[in-house]
N, C-alpha and C positions, 0 to 999 in steps of 0.2 A: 740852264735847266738840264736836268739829266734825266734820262729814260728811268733809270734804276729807281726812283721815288715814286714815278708815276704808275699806277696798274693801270692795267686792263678793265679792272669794276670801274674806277673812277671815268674812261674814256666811254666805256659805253652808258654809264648814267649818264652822261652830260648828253651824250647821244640820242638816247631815247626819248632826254626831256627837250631838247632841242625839234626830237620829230615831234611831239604829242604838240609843241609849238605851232610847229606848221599845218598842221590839218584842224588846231583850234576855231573853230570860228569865232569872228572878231565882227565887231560894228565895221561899213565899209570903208568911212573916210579913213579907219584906222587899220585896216586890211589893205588898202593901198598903200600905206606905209609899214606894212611888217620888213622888218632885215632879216635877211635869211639867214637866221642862228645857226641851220646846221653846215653852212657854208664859213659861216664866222668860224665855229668849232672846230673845222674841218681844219682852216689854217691857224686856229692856236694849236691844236694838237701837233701838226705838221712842224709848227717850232718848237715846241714843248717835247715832241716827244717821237721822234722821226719813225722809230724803231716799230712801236706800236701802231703809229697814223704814219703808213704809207696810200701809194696810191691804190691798192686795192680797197683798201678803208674805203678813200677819199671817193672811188667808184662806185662802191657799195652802196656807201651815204646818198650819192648823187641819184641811183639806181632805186630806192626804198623811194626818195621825192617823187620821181615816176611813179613808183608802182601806188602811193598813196592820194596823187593826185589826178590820178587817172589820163597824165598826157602821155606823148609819145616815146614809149621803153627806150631809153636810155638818150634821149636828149638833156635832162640834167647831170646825168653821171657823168658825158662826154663833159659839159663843162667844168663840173665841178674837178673831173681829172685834171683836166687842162691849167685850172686854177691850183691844183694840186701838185702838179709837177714844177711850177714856176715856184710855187711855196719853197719846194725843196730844194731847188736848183742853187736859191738864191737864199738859203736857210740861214746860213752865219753869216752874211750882212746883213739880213734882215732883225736878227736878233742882237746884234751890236746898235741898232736903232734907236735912237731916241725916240721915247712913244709917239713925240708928234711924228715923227719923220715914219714910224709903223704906221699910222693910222693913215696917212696918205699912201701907202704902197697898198695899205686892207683897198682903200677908196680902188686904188687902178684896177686891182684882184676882182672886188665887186663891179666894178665896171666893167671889165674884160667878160665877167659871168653873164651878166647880164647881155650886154654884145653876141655872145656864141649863144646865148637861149633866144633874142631876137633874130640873129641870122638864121636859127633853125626855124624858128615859126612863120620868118618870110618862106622858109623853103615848103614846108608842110603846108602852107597858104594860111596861117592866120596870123598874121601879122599884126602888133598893137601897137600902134604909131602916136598912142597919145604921151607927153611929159609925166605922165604920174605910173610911167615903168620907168624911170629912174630914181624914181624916192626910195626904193630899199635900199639903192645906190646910199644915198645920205646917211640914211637911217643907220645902216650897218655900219659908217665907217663912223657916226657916232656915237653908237654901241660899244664902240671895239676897244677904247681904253675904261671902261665899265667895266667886258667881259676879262679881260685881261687884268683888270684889279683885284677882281674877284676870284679867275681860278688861278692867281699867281699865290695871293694869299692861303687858301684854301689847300694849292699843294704846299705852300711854305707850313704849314700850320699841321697837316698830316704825314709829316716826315718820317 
């Protein structure tokens, strides 16, 4: 994929509908499994389209989940950075991947998020030690050849 197809409108729509996702309210068994779409997004863009979703994006995004969910200012951003920089590091091996073989690096990516948002809330003291903080874990990495069927076609189709 090359930058030059992708705009700017089309990264931040995806964006905006990704946050309007996250502060949707949801029934709870199914609010325990929401994927964090704008974390997904975060790292299609980061493949898709380096130029545009850098880490300041990748901060931004992380930094809006704080300010909308009212935790602690910039505990999401740090990970999502974090998860943001490896996206990039590791950008043209990852996109020579076979979707199976993406969608378990998506899994590590999510997992690693998730890890740095639990090791801050042990630090900040609220810690959530139950198994059903790892379901966006799941959820998101079987999301991720959905999201990825969908804005692959979507940029092939708006050329």
């Amino acid at each position: 994929m090359s930058d030059g197809r992708i705009s700017r409108v089309r990264v931040t729509f995806t964006v905006i509908l990704a946050i309007i996702f996250a502060v949707l309210p949801l029934p709870e068994p199914i609010n325990a499994a929401r994927p964090d779409l704008l974390l997904l997004l975060v790292i299609y863009w980061s493949l898709s389209a380096p130029r545009i979703a850098g880490l300041l994006f990748a901060w931004l995004c992380g930094l809006s989940i704080d300010v909308l969910k009212g935790i602690i200012l910039g505990q999401h951003a740090l990970a999502f950075l974090a998860v943001a920089y490896l996206t990039h590091k590791f950008q043209l091996r990852i996109r020579i991947f076979p979707l199976s073989q993406q969608t378990l690096t998506v899994f590590a990516f999510l997992a690693l998020y998730q890890f740095i948002v639990f090791w801050l809330d042990g630090i900040i003291g609220q810690p959530v030690t139950t198994w059903m903080r790892w379901l966006p874990v799941i959820s998101g990495a079987i999301l991720w050849p959905i999201l990825v069927a969908g804005l692959d076609t979507w940029n092939r189709r708006n050329r």
